[in-house]
C-alpha positions as CSV (number, residue, x, y, z in Angstrom):
1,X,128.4,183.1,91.0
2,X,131.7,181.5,91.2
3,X,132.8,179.0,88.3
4,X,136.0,177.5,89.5
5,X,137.2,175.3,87.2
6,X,135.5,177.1,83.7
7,X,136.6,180.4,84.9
8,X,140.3,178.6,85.1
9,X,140.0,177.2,81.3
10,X,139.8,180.6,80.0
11,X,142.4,180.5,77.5
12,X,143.9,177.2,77.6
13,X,143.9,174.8,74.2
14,X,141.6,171.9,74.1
15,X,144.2,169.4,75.3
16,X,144.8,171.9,78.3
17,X,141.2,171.9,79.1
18,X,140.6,168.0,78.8
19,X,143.6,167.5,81.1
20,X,142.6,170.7,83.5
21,X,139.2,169.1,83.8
22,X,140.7,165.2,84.4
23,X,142.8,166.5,87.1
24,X,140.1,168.6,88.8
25,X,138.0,165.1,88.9
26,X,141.0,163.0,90.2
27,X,141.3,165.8,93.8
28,X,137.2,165.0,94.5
29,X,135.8,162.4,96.4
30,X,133.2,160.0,94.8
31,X,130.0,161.0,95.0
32,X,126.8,159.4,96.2
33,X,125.0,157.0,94.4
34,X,122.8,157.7,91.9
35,X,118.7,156.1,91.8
36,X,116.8,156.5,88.7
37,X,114.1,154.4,88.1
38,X,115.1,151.7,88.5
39,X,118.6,151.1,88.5
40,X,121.2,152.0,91.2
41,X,125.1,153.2,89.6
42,X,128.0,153.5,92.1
43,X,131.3,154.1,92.2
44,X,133.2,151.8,94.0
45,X,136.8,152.8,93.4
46,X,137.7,156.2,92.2
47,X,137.9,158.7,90.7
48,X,141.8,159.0,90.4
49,X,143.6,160.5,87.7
50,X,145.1,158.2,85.2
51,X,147.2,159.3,82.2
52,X,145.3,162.7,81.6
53,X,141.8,160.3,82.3
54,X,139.4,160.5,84.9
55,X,139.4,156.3,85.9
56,X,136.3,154.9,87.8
57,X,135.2,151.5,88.7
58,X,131.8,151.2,88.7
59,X,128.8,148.9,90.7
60,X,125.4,148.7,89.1
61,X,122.2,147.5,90.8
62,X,118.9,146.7,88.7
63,X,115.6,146.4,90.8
64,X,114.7,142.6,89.4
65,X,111.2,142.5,90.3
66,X,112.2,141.0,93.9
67,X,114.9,142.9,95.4
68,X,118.0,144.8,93.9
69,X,120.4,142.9,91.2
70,X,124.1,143.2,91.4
71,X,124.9,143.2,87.4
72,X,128.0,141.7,86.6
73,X,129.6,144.6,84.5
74,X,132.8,142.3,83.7
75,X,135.3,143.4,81.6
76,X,133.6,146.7,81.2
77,X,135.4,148.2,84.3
78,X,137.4,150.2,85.0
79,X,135.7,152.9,83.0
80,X,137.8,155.4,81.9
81,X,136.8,159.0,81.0
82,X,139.0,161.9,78.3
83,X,138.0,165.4,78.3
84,X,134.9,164.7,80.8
85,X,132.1,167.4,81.1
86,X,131.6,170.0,84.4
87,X,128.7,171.1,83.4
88,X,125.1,169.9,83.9
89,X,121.8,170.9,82.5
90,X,120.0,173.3,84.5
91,X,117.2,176.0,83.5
92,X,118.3,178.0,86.8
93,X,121.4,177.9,86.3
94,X,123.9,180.9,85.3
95,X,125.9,179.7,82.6
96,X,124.6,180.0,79.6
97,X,125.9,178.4,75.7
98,X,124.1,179.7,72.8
99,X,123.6,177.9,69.3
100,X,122.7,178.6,65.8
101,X,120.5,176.4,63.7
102,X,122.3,176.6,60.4
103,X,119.6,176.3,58.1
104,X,116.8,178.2,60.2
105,X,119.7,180.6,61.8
106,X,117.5,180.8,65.1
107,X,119.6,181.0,67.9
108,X,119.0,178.9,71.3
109,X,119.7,179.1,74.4
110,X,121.2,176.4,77.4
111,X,121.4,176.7,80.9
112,X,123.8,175.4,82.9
113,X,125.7,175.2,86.2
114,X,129.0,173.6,87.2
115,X,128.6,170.6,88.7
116,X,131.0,167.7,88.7
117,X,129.5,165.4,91.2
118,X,126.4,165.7,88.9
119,X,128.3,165.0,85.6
120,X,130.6,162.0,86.9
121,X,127.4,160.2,88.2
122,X,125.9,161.3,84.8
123,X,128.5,159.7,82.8
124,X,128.9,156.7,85.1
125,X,124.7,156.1,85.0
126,X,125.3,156.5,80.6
127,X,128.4,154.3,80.7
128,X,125.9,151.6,83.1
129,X,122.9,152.0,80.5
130,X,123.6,148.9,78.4
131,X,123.2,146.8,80.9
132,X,119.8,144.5,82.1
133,X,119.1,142.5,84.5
134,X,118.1,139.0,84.2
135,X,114.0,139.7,84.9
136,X,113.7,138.6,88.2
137,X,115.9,135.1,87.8
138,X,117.9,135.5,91.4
């Protein structure tokens, strides 16, 4: 399978890689929303590529016990991301990272695939995780 954007960071530095990745993120539309339990994290405005950073502005939505909340997320937007991930967790997937426990020296295995819809709406659901609703008050 095809990795477009890791097989393209082959030999870059880390500050070629972080920027490489930002600008790959700033050429895609914004994905769909993302449901998880339940909470509802869009983006509303983005992504576009600002200053080597991946900038998003994001909505959140907390089920209050009587419909869907629109949290305030104030001064916490725009969200900006360095260096952000392309790859998400995934035991089918065909890129795998190894690591070494350094006191047991057993060596692990992670699967992943490259995914950046999947890792923007992962960060933007982490970067929205803080937040609560107000229990139902509407």
């Amino acid at each position: 399978m095809t990795h477009p954007i890791s097989d393209e960071l082959v030999g870059l530095t880390p500050q070629e890689r972080a920027a490489h990745k930002a600008a790959a993120y700033g050429v895609i539309a914004a994905p769909d929303n993302l449901m998880a339990g339940s909470r509802i994290v869009s983006i509303i405005e983005g992504p576009t590529l600002v200053d080597g950073m991946v900038r998003v502005v994001l909505a959140l939505w907390i089920d209050s016990g009587v419909g869907m909340e629109l949290i305030d997320l104030g001064d916490a937007n725009p969200f900006y991301i360095r260096n952000p991930p392309i790859l998400v967790p995934d035991p089918g997937g065909d890129i795998e990272r190894t690591s070494e426990d350094p006191i047991t020296h057993v060596v692990t295995s992670t699967w992943y695939r490259e995914d950046l819809d999947q890792a923007l709406m992962q960060i933007a659901y982490d970067a929205c995780e803080r937040f609560v609703g107000t229990g139902g008050e509407m």
